[in-house]
MIDOSE-1310 file (N, C-alpha, C; in nm, 2 decimals, decimal comma, always signed):
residues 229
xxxx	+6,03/-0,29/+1,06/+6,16/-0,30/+1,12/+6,14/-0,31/+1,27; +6,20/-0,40/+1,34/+6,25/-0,41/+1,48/+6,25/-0,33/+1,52; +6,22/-0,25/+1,63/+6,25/-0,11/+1,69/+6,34/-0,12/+1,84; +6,27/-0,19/+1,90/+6,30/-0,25/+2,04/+6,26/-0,33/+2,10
xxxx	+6,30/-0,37/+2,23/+6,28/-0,53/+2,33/+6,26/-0,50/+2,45; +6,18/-0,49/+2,52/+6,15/-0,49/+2,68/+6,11/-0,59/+2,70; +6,26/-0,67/+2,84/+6,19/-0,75/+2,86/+6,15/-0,75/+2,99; +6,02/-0,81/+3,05/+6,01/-0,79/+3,23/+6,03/-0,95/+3,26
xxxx	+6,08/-0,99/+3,41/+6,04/-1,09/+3,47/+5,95/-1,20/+3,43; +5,96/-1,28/+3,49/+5,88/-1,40/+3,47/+5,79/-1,41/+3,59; +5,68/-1,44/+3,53/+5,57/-1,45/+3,68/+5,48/-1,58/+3,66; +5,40/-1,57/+3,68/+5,34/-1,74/+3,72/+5,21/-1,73/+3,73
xxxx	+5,11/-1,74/+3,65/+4,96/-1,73/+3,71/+4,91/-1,92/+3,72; +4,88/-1,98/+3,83/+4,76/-2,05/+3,83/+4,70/-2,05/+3,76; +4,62/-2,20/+3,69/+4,52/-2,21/+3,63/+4,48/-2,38/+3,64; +4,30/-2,34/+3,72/+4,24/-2,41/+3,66/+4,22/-2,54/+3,68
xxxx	+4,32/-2,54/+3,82/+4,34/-2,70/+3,88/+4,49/-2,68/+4,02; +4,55/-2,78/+4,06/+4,64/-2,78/+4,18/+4,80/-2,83/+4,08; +4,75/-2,90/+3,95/+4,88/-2,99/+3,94/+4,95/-2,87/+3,81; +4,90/-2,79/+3,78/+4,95/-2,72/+3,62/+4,94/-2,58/+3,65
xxxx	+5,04/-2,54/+3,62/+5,11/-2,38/+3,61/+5,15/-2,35/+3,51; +5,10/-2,19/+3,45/+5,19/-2,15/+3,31/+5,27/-2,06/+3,38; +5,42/-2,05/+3,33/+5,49/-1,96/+3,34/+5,46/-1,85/+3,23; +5,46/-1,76/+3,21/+5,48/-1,62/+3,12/+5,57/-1,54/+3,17
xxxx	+5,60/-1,48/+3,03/+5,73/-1,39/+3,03/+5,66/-1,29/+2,94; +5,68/-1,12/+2,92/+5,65/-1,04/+2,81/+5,73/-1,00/+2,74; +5,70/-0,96/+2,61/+5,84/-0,92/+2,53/+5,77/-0,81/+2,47; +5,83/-0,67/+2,41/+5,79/-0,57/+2,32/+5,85/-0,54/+2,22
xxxx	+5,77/-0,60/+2,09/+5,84/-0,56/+1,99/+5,74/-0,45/+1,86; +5,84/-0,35/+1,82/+5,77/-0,24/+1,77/+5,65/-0,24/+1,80; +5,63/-0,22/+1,98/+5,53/-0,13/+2,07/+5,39/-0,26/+2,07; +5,47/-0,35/+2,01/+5,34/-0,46/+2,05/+5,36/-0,56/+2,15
xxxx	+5,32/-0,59/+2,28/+5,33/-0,70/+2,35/+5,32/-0,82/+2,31; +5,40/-0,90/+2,30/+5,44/-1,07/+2,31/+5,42/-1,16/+2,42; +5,37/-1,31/+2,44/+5,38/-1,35/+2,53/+5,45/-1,44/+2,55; +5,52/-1,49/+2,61/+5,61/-1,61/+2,61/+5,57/-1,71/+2,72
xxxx	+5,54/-1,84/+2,68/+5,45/-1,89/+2,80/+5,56/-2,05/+2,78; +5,49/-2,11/+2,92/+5,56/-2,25/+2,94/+5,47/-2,30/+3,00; +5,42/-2,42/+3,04/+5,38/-2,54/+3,11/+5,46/-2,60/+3,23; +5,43/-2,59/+3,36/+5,46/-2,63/+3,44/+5,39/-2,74/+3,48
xxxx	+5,45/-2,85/+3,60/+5,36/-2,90/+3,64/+5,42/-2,94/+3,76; +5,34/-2,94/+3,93/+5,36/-2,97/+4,05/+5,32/-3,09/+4,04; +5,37/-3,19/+4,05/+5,36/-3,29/+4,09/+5,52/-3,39/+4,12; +5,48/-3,45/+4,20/+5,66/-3,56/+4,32/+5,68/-3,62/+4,14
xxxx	+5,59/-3,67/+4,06/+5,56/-3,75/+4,00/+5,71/-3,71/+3,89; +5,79/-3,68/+3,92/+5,93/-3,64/+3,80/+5,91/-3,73/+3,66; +5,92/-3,93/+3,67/+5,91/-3,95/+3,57/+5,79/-3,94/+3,48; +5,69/-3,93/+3,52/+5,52/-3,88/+3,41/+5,58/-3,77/+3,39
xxxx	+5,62/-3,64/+3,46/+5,67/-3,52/+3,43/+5,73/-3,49/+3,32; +5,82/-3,59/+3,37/+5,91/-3,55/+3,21/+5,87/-3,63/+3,11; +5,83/-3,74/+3,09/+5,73/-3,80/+2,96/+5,66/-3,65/+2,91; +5,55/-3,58/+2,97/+5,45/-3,46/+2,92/+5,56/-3,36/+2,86
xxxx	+5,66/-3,31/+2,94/+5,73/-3,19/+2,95/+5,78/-3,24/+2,76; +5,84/-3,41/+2,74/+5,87/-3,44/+2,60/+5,80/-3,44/+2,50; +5,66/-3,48/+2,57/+5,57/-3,44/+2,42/+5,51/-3,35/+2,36; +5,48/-3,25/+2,54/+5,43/-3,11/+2,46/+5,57/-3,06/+2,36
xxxx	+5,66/-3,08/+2,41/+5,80/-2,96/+2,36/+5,83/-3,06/+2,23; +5,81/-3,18/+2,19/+5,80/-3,24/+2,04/+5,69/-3,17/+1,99; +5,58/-3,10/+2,00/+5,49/-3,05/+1,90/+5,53/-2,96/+1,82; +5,62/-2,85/+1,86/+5,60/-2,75/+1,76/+5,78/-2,78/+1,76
xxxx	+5,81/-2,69/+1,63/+6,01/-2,66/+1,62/+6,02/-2,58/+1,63; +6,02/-2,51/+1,80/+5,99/-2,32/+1,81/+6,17/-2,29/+1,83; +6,28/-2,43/+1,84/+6,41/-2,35/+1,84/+6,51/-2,47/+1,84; +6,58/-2,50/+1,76/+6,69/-2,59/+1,72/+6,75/-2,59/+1,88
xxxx	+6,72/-2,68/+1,99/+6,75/-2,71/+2,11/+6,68/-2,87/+2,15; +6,75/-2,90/+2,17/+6,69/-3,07/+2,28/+6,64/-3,02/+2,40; +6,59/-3,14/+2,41/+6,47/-3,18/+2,53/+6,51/-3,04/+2,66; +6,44/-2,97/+2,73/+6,47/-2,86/+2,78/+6,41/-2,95/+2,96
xxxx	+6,46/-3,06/+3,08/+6,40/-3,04/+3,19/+6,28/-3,00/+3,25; +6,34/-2,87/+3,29/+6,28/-2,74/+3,30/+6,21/-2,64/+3,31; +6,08/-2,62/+3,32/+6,01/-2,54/+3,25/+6,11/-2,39/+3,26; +6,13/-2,35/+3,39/+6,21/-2,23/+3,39/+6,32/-2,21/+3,31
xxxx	+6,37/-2,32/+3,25/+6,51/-2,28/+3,21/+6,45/-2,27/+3,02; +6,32/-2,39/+3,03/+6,29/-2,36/+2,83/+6,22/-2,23/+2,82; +6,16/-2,13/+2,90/+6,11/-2,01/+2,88/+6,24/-1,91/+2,94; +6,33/-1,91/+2,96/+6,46/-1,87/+2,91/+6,53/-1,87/+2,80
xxxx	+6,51/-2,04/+2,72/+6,60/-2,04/+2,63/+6,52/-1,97/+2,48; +6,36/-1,96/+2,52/+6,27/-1,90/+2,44/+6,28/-1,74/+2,44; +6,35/-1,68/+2,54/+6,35/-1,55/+2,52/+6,52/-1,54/+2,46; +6,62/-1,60/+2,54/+6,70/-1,59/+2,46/+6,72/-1,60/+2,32
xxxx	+6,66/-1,67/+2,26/+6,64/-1,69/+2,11/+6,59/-1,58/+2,07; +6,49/-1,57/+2,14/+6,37/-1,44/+2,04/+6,49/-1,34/+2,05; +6,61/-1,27/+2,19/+6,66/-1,18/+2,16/+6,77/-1,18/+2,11; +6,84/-1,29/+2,07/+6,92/-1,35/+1,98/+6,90/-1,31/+1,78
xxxx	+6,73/-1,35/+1,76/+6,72/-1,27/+1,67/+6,65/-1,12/+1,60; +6,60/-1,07/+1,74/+6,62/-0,94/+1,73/+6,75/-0,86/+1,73; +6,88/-0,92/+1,78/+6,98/-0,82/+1,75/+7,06/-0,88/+1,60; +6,98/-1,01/+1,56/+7,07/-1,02/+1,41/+6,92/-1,00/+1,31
xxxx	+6,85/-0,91/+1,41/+6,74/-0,85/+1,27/+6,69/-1,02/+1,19; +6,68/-1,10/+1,25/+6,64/-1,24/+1,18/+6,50/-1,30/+1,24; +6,44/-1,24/+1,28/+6,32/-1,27/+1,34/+6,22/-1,28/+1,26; +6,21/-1,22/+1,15/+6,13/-1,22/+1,03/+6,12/-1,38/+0,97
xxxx	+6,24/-1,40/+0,90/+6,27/-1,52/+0,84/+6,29/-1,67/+0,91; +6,31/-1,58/+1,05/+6,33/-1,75/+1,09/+6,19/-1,84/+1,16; +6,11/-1,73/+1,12/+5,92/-1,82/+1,14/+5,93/-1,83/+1,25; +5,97/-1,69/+1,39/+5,98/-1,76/+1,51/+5,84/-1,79/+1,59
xxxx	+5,81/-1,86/+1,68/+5,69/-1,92/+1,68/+5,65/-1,89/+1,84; +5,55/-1,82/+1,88/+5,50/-1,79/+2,02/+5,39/-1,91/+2,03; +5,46/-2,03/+2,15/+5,34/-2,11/+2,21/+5,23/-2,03/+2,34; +5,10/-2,09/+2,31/+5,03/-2,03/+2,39/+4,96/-2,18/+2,49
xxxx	+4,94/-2,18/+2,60/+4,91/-2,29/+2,68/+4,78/-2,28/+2,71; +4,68/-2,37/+2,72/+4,57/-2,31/+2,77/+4,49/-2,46/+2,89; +4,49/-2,45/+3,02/+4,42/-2,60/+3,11/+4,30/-2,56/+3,11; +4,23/-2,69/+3,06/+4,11/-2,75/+3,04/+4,03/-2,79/+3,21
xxxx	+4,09/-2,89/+3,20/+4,08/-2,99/+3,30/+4,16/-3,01/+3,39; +4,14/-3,04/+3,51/+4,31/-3,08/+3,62/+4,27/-3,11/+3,72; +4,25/-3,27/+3,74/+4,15/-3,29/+3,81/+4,17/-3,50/+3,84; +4,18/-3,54/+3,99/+4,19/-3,68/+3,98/+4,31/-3,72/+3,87
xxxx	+4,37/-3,65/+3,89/+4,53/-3,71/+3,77/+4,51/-3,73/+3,65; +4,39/-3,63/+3,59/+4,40/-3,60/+3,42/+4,41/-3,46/+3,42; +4,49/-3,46/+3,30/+4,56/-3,31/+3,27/+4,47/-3,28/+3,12; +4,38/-3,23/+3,09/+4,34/-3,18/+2,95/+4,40/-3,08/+2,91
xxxx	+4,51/-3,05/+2,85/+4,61/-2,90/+2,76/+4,56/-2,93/+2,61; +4,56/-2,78/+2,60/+4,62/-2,75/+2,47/+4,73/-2,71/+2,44; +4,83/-2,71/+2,33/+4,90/-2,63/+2,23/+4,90/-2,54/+2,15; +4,91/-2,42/+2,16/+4,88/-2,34/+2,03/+5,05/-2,24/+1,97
xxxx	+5,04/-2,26/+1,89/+5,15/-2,17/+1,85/+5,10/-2,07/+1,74; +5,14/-1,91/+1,73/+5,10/-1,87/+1,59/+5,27/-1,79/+1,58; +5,32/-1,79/+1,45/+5,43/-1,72/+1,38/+5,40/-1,59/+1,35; +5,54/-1,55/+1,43/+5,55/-1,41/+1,45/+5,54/-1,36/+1,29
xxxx	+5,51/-1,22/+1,23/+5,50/-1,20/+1,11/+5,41/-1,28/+1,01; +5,35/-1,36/+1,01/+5,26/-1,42/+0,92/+5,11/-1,49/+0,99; +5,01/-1,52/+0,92/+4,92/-1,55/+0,95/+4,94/-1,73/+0,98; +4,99/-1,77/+0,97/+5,02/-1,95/+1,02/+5,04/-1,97/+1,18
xxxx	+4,89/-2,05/+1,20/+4,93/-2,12/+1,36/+4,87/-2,22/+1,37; +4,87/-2,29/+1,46/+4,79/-2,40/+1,48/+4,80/-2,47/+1,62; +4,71/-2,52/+1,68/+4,72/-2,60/+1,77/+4,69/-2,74/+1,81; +4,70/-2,80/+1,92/+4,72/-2,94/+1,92/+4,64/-2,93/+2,07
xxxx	+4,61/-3,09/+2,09/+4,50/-3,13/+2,25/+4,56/-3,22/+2,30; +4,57/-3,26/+2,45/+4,67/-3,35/+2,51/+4,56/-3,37/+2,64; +4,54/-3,53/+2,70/+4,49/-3,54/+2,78/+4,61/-3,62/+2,83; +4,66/-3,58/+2,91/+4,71/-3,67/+3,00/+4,69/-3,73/+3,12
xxxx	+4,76/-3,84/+3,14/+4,77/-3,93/+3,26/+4,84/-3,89/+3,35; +4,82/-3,83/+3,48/+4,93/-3,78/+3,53/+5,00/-3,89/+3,64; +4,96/-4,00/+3,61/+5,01/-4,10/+3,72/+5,16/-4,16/+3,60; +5,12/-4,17/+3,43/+5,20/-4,25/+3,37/+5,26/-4,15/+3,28
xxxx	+5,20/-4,01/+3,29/+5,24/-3,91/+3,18/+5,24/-3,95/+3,06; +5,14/-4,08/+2,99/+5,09/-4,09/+2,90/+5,00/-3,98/+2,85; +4,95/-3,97/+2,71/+4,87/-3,92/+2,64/+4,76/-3,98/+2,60; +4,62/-4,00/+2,69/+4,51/-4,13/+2,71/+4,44/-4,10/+2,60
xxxx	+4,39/-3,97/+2,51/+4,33/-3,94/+2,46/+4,25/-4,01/+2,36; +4,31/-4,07/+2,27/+4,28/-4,19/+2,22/+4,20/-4,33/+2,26; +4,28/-4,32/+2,42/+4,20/-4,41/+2,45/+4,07/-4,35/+2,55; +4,05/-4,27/+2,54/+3,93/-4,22/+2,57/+3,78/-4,34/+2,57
xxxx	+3,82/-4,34/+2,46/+3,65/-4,39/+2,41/+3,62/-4,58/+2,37; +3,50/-4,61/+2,44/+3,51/-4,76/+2,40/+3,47/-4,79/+2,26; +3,40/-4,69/+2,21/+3,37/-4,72/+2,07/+3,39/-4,60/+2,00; +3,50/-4,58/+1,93/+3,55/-4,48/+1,86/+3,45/-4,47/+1,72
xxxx	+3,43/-4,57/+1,67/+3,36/-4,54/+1,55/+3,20/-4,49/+1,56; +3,18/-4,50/+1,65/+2,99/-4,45/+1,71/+3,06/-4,28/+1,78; +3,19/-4,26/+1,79/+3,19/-4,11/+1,84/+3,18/-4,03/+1,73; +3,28/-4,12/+1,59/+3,27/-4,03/+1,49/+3,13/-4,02/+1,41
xxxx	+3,04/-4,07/+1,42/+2,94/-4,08/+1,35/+2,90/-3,97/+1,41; +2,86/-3,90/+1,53/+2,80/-3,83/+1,66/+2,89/-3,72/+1,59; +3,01/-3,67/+1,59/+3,05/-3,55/+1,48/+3,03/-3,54/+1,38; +3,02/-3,61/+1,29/+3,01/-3,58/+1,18/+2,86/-3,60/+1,13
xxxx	+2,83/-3,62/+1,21/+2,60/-3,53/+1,15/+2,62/-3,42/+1,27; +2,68/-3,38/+1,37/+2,70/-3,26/+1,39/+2,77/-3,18/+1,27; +2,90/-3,20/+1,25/+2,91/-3,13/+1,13/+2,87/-3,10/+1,03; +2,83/-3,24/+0,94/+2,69/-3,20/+0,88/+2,59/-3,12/+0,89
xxxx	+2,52/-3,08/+1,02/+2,39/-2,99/+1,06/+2,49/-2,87/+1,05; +2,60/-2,81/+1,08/+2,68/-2,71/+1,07/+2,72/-2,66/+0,95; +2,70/-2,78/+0,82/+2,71/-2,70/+0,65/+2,88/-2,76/+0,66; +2,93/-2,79/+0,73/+3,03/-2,81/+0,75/+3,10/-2,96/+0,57
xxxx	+3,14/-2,93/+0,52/+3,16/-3,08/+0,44/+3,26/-3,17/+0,44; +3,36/-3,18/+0,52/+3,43/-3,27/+0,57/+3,36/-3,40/+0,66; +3,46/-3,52/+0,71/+3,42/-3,60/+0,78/+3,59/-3,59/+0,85; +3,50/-3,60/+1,00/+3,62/-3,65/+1,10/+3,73/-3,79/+1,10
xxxx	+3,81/-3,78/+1,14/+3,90/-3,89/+1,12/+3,94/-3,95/+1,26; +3,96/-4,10/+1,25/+4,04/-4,17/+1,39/+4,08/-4,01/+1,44; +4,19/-3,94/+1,41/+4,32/-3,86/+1,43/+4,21/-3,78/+1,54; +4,09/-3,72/+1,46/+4,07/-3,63/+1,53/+3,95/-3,64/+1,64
xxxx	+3,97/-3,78/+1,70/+3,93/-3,80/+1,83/+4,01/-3,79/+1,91; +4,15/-3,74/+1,92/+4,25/-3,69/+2,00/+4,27/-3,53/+2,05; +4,15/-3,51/+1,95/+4,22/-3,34/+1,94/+4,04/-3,28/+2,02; +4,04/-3,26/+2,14/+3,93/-3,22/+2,22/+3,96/-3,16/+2,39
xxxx	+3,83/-3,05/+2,42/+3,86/-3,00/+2,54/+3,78/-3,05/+2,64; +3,77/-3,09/+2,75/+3,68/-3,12/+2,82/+3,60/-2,99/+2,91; +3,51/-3,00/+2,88/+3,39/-2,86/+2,91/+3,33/-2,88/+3,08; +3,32/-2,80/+3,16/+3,26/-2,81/+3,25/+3,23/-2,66/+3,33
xxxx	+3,14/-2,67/+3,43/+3,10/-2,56/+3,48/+3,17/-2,49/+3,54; +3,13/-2,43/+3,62/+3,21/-2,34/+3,71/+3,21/-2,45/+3,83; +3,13/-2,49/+3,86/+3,09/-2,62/+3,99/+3,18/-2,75/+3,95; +3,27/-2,76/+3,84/+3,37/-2,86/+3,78/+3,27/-3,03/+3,72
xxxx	+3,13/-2,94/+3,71/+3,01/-3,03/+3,64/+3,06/-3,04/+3,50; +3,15/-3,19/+3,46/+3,13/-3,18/+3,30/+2,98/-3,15/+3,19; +2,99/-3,09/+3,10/+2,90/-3,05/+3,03/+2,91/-3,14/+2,87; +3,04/-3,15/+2,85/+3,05/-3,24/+2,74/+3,17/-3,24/+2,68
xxxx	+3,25/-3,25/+2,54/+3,37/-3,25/+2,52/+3,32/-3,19/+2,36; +3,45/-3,09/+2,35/+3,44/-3,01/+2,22/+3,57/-3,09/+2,13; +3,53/-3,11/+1,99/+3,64/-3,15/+1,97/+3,68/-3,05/+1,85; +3,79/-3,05/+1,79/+3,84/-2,97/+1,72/+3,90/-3,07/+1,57
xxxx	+3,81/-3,06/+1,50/+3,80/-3,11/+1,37/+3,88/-3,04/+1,22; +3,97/-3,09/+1,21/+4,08/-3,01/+1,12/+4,04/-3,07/+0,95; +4,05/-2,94/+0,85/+4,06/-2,99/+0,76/+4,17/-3,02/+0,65; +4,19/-3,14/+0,66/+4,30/-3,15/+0,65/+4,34/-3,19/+0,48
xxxx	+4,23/-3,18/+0,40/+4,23/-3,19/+0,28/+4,31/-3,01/+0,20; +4,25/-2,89/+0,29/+4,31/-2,79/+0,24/+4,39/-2,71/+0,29; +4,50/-2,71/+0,29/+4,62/-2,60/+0,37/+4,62/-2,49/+0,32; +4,59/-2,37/+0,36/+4,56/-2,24/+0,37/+4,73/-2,16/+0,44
xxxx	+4,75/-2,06/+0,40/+4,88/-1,96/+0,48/+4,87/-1,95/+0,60; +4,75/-1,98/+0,63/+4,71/-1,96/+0,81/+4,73/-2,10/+0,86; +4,75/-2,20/+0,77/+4,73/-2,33/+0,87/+4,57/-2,44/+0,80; +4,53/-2,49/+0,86/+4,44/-2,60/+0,82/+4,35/-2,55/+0,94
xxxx	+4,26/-2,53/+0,85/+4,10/-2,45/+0,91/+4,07/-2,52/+1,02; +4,04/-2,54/+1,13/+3,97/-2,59/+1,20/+3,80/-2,57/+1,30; +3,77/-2,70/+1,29/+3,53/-2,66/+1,32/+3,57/-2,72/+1,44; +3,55/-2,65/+1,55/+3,51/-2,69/+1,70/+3,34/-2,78/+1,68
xxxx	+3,38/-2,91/+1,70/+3,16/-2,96/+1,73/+3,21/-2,98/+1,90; +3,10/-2,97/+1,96/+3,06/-2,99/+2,08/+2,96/-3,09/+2,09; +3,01/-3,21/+2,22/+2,92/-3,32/+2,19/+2,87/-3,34/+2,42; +2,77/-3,31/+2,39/+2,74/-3,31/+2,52/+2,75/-3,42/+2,60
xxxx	+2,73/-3,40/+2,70/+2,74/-3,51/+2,84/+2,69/-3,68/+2,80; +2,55/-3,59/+2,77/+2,46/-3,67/+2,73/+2,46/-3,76/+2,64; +2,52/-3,74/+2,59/+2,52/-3,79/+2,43/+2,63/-3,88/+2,39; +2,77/-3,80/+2,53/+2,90/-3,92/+2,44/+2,95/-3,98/+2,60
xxxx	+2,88/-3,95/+2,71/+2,94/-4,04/+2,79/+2,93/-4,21/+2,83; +2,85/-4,25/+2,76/+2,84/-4,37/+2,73/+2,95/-4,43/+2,65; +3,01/-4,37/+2,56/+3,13/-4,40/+2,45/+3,25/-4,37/+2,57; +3,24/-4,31/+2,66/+3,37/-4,30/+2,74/+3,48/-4,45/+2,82
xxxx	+3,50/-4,46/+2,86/+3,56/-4,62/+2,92/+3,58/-4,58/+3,07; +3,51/-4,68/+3,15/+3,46/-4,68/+3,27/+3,57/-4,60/+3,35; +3,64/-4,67/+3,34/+3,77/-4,61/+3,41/+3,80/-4,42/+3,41; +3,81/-4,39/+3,31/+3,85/-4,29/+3,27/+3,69/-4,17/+3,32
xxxx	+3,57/-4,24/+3,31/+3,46/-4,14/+3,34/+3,43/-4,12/+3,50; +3,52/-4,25/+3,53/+3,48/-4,23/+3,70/+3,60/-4,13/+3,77; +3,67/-4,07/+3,70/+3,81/-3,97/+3,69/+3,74/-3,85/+3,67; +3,62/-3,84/+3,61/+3,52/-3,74/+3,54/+3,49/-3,68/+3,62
x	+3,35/-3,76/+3,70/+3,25/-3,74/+3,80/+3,30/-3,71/+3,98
């Protein structure tokens, strides 16, 4: 049962780059901290802005609401909800969903994010990868690579050496983080390999392979690796 709600302000931590900011919010429910997070992004650039702001917030159905501007106003209407149904005790049933944000990359006008969401009360979550363009607020990810079919081969005998028995799909050469040092030295790109054959209560298992510098920047497209380096 529901016990209580503390909510504090909204604060803002940096991450990870100049152009992307998460907003967070906390919430307490029966004595456990929640997080409430958003995606910001500084940049003059409003129309790329709002292209990203529409595709991250199409990934998940975290609340029967249209396109939110905003970032400050959709991590409002995300606490509003959540305390909406803590006072009609419906928080249970209505699968409400805590996104979590995480920057990769931010750097020469590419934005590497993730998506993550997991449901409150049950083991189901899952997350999503976005490389964007921050000049077109396109999603490049896809076009990442000049030869997509020599990438999947490069994961999937990694996976294979991993015991792993799936094979990667087109799909899931979109779904990756870009790795680098502390010195902002790429090291290589991890990708996140879903199985999408068996749906589990938690979601569709997913095998992180890591494909080094070495090995897949050749497959990259000129343009996009000189954005890299």
């Amino acid at each position: 049962m529901i016990q209580s709600l503390l909510l504090f302000f909204v604060f803002v931590i940096p991450v990870k780059g100049q152009n992307a900011i998460i907003l967070k919010d906390s919430v307490r429910i029966d004595n456990t901290f929640y997080v409430l997070e958003e995606l910001k992004i500084n940049t003059a650039n409003t129309t790329a802005n709002t292209a990203i702001y529409k595709t991250l917030q199409s990934t998940y159905d975290v609340f029967d609401k249209p396109y939110i501007a905003l970032p400050e106003q959709r991590i409002k209407a995300k606490k509003d909800t959540l305390s909406a149904h803590i006072t009609e005790n419906t928080l249970r049933e209505a699968n409400y969903g805590f996104e979590h944000y995480e920057v990769y990359y931010d750097k020469n006008d590419l934005l590497n994010v993730s998506v993550g969401i997991q449901s409150y009360g049950s083991p189901w979550e899952a997350i999503q990868y976005f490389c964007f363009d921050l000049e077109t607020g396109k999603n490049i990810a896809l076009k990442f690579f000049n030869n997509p079919a020599e990438v999947l081969k490069i994961i999937n005998k990694k996976l294979k050496q991993q015991g792993v028995k799936i094979k990667a799909r087109t799909e899931d050469l979109a779904n990756f983080k870009i790795v680098h040092d502390h010195h902002a030295k790429i090291k290589g790109l991890e990708f996140s390999v879903a199985e999408v054959a068996e749906y589990r209560n938690s979601g569709y298992q997913q095998f992180p392979v890591f494909v080094s510098w070495g090995e897949i920047n050749k497959y990259i497209m000129t343009p996009i690796k000189k954005r890299l380096l």
